[in-house]
C-alpha positions as MATLAB code, in Angstrom:
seq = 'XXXXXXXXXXXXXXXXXXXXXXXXXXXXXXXXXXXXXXXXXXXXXXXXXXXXXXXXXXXXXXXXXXXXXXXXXXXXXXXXXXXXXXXXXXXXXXXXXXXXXXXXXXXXXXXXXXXXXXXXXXXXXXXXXXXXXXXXXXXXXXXXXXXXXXXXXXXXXXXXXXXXXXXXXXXXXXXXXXXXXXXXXXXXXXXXXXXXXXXXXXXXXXXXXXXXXXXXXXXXXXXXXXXXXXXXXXXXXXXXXXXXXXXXXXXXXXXXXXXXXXXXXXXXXXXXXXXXXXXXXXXXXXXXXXXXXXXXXXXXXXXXXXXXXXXXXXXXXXXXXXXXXXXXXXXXXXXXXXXXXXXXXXXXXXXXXXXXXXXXXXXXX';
ca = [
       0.000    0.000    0.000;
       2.690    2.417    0.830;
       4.353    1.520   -2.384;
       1.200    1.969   -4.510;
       0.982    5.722   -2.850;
       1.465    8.589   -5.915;
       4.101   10.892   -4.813;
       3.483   13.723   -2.984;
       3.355   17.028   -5.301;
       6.245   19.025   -5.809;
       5.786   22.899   -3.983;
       5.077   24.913   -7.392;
       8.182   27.462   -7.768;
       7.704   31.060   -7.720;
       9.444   33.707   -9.851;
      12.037   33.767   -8.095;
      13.087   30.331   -7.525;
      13.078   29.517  -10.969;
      15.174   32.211  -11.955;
      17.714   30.417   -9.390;
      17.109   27.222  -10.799;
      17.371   28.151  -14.392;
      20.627   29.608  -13.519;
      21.822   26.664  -12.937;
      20.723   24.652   -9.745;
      18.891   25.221   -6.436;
      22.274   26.371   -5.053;
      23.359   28.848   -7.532;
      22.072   32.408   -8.332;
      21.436   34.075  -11.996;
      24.428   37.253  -12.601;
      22.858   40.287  -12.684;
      23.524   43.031  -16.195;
      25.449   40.153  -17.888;
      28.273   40.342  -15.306;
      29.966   37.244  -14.842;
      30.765   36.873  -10.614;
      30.921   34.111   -8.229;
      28.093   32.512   -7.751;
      27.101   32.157   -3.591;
      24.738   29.670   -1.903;
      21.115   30.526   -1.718;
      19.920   30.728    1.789;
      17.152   28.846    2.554;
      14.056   28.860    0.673;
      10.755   30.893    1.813;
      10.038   34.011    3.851;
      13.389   34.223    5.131;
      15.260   34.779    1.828;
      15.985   37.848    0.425;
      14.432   38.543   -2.960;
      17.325   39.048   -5.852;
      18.483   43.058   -5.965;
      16.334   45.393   -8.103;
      17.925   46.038  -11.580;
      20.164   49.380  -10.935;
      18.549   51.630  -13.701;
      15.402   50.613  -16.132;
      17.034   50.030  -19.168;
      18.414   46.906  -17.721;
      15.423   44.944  -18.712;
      15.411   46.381  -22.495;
      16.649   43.461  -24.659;
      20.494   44.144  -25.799;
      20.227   46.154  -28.677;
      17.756   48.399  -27.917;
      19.266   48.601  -24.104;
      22.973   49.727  -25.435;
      21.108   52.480  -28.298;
      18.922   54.095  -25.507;
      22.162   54.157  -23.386;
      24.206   56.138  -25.700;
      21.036   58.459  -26.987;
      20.621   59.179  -23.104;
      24.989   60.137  -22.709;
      25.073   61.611  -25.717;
      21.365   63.647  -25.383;
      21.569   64.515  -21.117;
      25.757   65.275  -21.116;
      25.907   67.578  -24.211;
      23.087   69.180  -22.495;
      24.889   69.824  -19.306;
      28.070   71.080  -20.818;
      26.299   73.418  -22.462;
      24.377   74.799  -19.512;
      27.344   74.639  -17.474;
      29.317   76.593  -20.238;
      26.607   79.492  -20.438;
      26.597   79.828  -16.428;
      30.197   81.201  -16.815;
      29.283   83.333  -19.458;
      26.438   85.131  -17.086;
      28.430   88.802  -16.075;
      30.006   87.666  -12.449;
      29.287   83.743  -12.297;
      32.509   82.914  -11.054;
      31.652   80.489   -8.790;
      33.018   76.732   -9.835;
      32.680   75.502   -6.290;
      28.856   76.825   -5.815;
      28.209   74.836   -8.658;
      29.645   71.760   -7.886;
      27.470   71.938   -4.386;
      24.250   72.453   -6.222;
      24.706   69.528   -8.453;
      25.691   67.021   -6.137;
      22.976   68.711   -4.043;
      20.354   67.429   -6.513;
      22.526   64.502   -6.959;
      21.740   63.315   -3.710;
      17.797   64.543   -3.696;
      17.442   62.773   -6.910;
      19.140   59.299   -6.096;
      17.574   59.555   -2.775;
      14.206   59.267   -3.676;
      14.752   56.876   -6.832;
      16.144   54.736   -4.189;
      13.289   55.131   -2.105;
      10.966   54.254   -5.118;
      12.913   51.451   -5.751;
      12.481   49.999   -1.893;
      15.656   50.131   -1.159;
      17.628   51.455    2.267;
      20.410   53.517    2.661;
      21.071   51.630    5.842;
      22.445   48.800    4.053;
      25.316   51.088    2.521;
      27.099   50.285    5.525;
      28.781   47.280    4.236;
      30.543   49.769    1.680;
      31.412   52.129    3.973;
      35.116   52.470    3.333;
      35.268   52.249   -0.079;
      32.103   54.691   -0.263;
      34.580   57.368    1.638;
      37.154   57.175   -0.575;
      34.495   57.844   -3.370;
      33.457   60.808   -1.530;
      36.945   62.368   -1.894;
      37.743   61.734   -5.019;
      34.254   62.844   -6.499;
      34.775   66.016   -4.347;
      38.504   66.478   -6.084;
      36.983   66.131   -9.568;
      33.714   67.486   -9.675;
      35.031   71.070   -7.500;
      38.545   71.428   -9.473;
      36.857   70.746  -12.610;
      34.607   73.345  -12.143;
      36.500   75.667  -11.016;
      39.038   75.350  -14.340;
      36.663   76.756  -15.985;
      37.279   80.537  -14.595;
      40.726   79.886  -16.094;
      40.690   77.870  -19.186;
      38.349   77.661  -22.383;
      36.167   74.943  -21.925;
      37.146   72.621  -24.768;
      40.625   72.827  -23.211;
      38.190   71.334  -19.898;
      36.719   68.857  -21.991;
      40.166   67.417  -23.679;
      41.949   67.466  -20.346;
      39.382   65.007  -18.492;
      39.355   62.745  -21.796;
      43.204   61.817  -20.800;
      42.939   60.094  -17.312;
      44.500   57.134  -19.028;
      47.833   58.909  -18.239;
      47.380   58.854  -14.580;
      45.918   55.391  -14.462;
      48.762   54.128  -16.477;
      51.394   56.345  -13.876;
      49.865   54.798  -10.918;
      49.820   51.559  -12.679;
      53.998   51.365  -12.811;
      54.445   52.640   -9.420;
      52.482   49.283   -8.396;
      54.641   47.651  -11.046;
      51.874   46.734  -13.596;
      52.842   45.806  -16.877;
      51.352   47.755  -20.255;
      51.108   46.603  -23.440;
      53.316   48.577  -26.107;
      50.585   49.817  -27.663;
      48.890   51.335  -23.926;
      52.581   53.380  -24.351;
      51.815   54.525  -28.019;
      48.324   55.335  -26.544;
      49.142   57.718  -24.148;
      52.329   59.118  -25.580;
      49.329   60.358  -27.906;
      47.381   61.597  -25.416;
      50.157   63.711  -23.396;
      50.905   65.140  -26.534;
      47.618   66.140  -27.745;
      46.523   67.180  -24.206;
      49.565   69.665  -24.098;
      49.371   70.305  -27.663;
      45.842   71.745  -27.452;
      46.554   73.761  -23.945;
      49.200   75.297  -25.776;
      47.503   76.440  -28.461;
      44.859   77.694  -25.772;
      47.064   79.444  -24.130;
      48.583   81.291  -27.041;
      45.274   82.302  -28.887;
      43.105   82.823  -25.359;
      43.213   86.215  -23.715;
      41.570   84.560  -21.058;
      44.158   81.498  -20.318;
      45.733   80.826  -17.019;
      48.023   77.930  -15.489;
      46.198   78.156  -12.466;
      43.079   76.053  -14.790;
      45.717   73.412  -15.695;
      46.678   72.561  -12.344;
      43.149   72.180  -11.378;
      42.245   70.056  -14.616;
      45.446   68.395  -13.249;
      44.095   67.348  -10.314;
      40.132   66.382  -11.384;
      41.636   64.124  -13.841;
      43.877   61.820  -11.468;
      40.765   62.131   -9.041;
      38.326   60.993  -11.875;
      40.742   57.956  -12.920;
      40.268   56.833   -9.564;
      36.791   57.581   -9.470;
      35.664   55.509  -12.284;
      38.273   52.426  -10.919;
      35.779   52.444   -7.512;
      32.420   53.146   -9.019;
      33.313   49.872  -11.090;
      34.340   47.677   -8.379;
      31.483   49.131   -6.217;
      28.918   48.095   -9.092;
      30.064   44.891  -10.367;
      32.235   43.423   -7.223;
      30.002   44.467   -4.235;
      26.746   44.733   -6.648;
      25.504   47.733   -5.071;
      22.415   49.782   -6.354;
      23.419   52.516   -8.859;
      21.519   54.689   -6.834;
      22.737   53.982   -3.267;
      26.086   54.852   -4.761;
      24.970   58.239   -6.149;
      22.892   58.830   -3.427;
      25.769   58.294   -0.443;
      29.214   59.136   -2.002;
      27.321   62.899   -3.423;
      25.927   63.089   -0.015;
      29.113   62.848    1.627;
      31.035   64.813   -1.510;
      28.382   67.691   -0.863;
      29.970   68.053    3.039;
      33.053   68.563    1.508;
      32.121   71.115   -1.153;
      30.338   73.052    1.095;
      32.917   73.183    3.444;
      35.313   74.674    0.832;
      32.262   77.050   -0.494;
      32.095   78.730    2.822;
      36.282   79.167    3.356;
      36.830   80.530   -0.284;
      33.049   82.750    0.515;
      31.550   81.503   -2.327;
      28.706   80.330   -0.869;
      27.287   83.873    0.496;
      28.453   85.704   -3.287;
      27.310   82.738   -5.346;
      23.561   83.182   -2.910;
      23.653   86.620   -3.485;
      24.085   86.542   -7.612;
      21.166   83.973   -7.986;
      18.654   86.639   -5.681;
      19.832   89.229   -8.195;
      19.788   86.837  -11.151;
      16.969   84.010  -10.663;
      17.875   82.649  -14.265;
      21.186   81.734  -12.685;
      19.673   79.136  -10.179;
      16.892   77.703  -12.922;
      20.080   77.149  -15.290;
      22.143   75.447  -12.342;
      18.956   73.160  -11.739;
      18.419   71.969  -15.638;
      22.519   71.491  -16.019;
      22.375   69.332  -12.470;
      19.510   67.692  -13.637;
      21.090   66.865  -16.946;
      23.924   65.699  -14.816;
      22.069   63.210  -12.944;
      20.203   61.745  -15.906;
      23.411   61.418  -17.990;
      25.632   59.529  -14.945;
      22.355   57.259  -14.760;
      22.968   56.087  -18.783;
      26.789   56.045  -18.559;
      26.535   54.130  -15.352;
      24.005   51.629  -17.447;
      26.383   51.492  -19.957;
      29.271   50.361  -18.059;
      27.580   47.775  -16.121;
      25.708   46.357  -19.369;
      28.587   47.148  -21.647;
      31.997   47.137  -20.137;
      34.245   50.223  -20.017;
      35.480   49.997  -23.192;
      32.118   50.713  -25.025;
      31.473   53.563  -22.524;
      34.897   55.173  -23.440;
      33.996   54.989  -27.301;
      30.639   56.511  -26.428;
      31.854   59.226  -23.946;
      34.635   59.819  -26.461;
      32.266   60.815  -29.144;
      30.032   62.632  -27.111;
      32.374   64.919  -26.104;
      34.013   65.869  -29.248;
      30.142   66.850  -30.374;
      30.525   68.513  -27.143;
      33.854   70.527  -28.310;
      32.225   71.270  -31.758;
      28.938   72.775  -30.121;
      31.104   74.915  -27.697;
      33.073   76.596  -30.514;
      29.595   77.304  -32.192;
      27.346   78.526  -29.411;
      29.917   80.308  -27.821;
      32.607   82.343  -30.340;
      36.271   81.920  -29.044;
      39.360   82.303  -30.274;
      40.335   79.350  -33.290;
      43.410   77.972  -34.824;
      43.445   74.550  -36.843;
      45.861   73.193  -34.690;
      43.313   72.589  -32.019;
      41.602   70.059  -35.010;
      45.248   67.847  -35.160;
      45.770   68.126  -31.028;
      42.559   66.990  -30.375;
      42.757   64.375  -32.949;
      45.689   62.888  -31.651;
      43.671   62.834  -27.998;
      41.021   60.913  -30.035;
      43.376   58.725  -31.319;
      45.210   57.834  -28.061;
      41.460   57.012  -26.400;
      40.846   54.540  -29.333;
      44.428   52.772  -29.327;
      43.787   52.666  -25.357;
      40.352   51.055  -26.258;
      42.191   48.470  -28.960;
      44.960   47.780  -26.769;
      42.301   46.216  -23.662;
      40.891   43.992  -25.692;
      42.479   40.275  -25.786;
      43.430   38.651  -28.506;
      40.479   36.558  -28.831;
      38.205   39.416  -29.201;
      37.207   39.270  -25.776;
      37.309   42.891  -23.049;
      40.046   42.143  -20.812;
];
């Protein structure tokens, strides 16, 4: 009789547990954005464990194609919009105040990751496991974002937007001081870029009333800060598999403490207060080129984590020599032709460093 008994019916499977199982066993859970990891033991099943992490922006669940087009659409469409916007702040009579706008944008930064966070039902209590490396984030977003800015009172901005395309350099310096090995054609790549970086500041400085050194150093400075930048926003993303948004949302938060402190020693934070009550147009541009800001990290963060760092560089790398073209358009400067061949050897150094970190078998290394 017991023999002759029809087994018992399996428990059906929800969602979620046969997304583990399809992924290869009871034990084993599916990668998340096509990022290969280690795989971890699935606690045990039912109202004690934790549902798989929401997908860190929406595009995530668009289909490949149509995920990596609306990825570079949204850099190209959101950063070019910024630039601009942050380019005709410094052209408003006696917006001199880099720092102030650095504040504001992380400012809505934070407000804006914050609550898609919040949407998302997530918790910024569990940042704590990332604590550290979320600090050192802070820093070096702080470094970037506030020198970068601040450049601007002193250089053109193309000469801005060809510095920050050449943090290669400083990777690859920090690189040999760990003793890392580069491939010869890394060293062709950024022989290129140091020479079309200083080739174009030269020319900049020769044709530019406006030129100082003073905007070098601090371009200097936000590019070795946003080398390591993008080096612990990837490891945050893929290795600890944090949400996009809880990484905004904290290391902006934190960056914003910073900035402020600096706005209030330099006093740009009462002069910077007191041209936007004079000039309300001032603070309605800083919104839409913060805004812009946050939209375009959102794609370019998208695009790393769907894409690798590779295709981001060949996207960013595009959009911001549409970005260099609209700035000598909108705004009339100075021109010579050698800025053309100086930033064409920068181009040419990002796409030989792009070449040169792929493996021989085609795949990203």
């Amino acid at each position: 009789k017991e023999a002759a008994k029809p087994a018992a019916p399996r428990p059906a499977l929800t969602t979620e547990h046969r997304e583990l199982e399809e992924a290869g066993g009871m034990g084993r859970a599916k990668p998340e954005h096509g990022i290969t990891g280690k795989s971890f033991p699935m606690q045990t099943l039912g109202k004690e464990h934790s549902a798989p992490k929401a997908k860190s922006h929406w595009v995530d669940s668009l289909p490949p194609v149509p995920r990596l087009l609306v990825c570079i659409g949204g850099v190209f469409f959101f950063y070019i919009v910024h630039d601009y916007v942050q380019e005709a702040v410094f052209h408003v009579e006696g917006f001199h105040f880099g720092w102030f706008m650095t504040l504001f944008e992380l400012g809505t930064f934070v407000v804006s990751a914050t609550l898609q966070l919040r949407a998302s039902g997530g918790s910024l209590m569990e940042a704590r496991s990332s604590a550290s490396r979320y600090c050192l984030l802070t820093l070096m977003i702080a470094a970037t974002q506030g020198f970068g800015s601040a450049a601007i009172n002193y250089v053109n901005y193309p000469v801005k937007v060809v510095c920050k395309s050449s943090k290669l350099i400083p990777t690859m310096m920090l690189g040999v001081l760990i003793s890392r090995k580069y491939s010869f054609l890394e060293y062709v790549a950024a022989i290129a870029l140091c020479i079309g970086v200083v080739g174009f500041t030269l020319v900049d400085a020769h044709v530019s009333p406006d030129f100082s050194p003073i905007g070098v150093l601090f371009l200097g400075i936000a590019v070795v800060g946003d080398a390591l930048t993008a080096n612990m926003q990837e490891h945050i993303l893929q290795q600890q598999k944090r949400p996009v948004a809880e990484m905004v949302s904290v290391s902006n938060g934190l960056g914003m403490l910073v900035v402020l402190v600096v706005c209030m020693v330099t006093g740009e934070l009462t002069g910077a207060i007191a041209l936007c009550m004079k000039e309300p147009s001032v603070l309605g541009m800083l919104l839409v080129q913060a805004g812009s800001g946050y939209l375009g990290v959102g794609f370019y963060l998208a695009l790393v984590s769907g894409f690798g760092g590779a295709t981001a560089i060949t996207v960013t790398t595009c959009r911001k020599v549409a970005t260099i073209i609209i700035s000598f358009f909108a705004f009339p400067k100075p021109f010579d032709m050698m800025y053309v061949y100086t930033a064409a050897l920068v181009g040419g150094g990002i796409w030989l460093s792009v070449v040169a970190k792929r493996k021989p078998n085609g795949q990203r290394s």
